[in-house]
C-alpha positions, 0 to 999 in steps of 0.5 A, spaced: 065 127 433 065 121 429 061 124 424 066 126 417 069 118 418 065 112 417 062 110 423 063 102 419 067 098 417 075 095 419 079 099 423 086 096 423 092 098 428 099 097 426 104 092 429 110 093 432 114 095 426 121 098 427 122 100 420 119 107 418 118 106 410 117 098 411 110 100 416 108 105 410 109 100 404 104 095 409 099 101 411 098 102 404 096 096 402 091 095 407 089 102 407 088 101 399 085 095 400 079 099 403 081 100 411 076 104 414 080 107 420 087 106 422 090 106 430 098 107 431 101 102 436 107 100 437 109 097 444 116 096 442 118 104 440 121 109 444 117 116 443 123 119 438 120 112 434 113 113 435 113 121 433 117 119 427 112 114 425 106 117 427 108 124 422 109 119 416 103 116 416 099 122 418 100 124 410 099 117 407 091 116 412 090 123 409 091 121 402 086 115 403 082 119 407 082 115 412 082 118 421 090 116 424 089 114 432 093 114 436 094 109 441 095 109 449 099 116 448 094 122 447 098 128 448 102 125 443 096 125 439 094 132 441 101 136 440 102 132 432 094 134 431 092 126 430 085 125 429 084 122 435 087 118 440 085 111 443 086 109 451 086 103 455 084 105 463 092 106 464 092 111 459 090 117 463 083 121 463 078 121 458 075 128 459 083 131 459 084 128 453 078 131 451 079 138 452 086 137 449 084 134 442 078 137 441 070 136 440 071 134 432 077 128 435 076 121 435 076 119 443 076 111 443 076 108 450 077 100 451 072 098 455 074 090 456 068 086 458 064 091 463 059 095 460 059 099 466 066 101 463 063 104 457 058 108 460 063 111 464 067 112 458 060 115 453 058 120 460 066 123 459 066 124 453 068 118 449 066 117 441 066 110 441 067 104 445 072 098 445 070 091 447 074 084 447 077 080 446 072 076 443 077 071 441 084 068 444 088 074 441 095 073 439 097 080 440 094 080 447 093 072 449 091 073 456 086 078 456 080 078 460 074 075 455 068 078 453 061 077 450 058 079 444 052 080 448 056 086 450 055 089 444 048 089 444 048 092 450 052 097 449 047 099 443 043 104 447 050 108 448 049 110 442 057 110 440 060 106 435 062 099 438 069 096 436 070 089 437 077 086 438 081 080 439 082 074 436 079 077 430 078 072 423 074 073 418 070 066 419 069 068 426 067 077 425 060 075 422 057 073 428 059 080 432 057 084 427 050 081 427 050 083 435 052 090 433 058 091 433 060 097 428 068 097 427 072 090 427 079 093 430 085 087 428 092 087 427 095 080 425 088 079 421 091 083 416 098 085 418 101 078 419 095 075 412 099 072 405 095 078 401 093 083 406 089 086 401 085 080 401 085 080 407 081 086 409 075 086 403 074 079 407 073 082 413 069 087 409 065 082 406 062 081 413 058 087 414 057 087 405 053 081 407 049 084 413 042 084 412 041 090 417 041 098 415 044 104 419 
């Protein structure tokens, strides 16, 4: 399911931007710089908004070569043909979304902080699984904590495992040595001085990574 995408590296989500052409102009400059996966959310959108949105990306991802997710939404990301979909555990079902996306889509399943949520999400067809936050996120500031052991835990899975929350480059190393394979982060990079810089400085933490898939 994940095997044409890199299985490693940053995984950017979109911030809640109103103006269509301002979020391309911020997208391509991350996804330039070298983001590996991009998921679309934007709380803040009404679905006219949100279709609009993800139809301009889905061009700008493709050029890049770069899986355009969609978050929360995946009958959106069905009917559009996104290369998957992410959900929370209000989002409906994942065998569903499965179905309705196809075996070769992206199925993201946020797991928070219980691995039991992530074998559920791994036996029902899920392509990765989603941990955190790690950190005090300014995106979610009273998420529900997680460890980083989860990561480690979760390695039997046999998923790709994406770390989320609070994110910084001084503080990823640490999860990517306990595993984690995907760093999801939204104002790290979209909120940066120089968003550029500020995914090759997420992406040395896994350059520096001494261990080999």
């Amino acid at each position: 399911m994940t095997s044409r995408w890199p299985r490693r590296g940053l995984y950017a989500i979109t911030p809640d931007e109103a103006d269509t052409p301002r979020l391309l102009r911020r997208v391509e400059a991350v996804l330039g710089a070298g983001a590996h996966w991009l998921q679309y959310r934007n709380k803040a959108a009404d679905a006219a908004l949100q279709r609009a949105q993800v139809q301009a990306l889905q061009p700008l991802c493709r050029a890049h070569g770069v899986p355009l997710i969609v978050n929360d939404d995946w009958r959106l990301a069905a009917e559009l043909g996104a290369d998957g979909a992410h959900l929370g555990e209000d989002d409906g079902e994942l065998p569903a979304a499965r179905v309705a996306l196809g075996s070769r889509a992206i199925l993201g399943a946020s797991c928070y902080d219980d691995i039991a949520l992530a074998r559920a999400a791994a036996a029902q067809g899920a392509s990765y699984v989603a941990f955190g936050a790690f950190f005090v996120s300014p995106t979610k500031p009273h998420a529900r904590r997680a460890s980083p052991a989860l990561l480690a835990q979760a390695a039997a899975l046999g998923l790709p495992r994406v770390a989320i929350g609070g994110i910084a480059p001084d503080n990823a190393r640490p999860l990517v040595d306990a595993g984690a394979d995907l760093l999801a982060v939204i104002s790290g990079v979209f909120d940066a001085p120089d968003p550029a810089a500020a995914v090759r400085a997420y992406l040395s933490c896994f350059e520096e990574d001494s261990r080999h898939d």
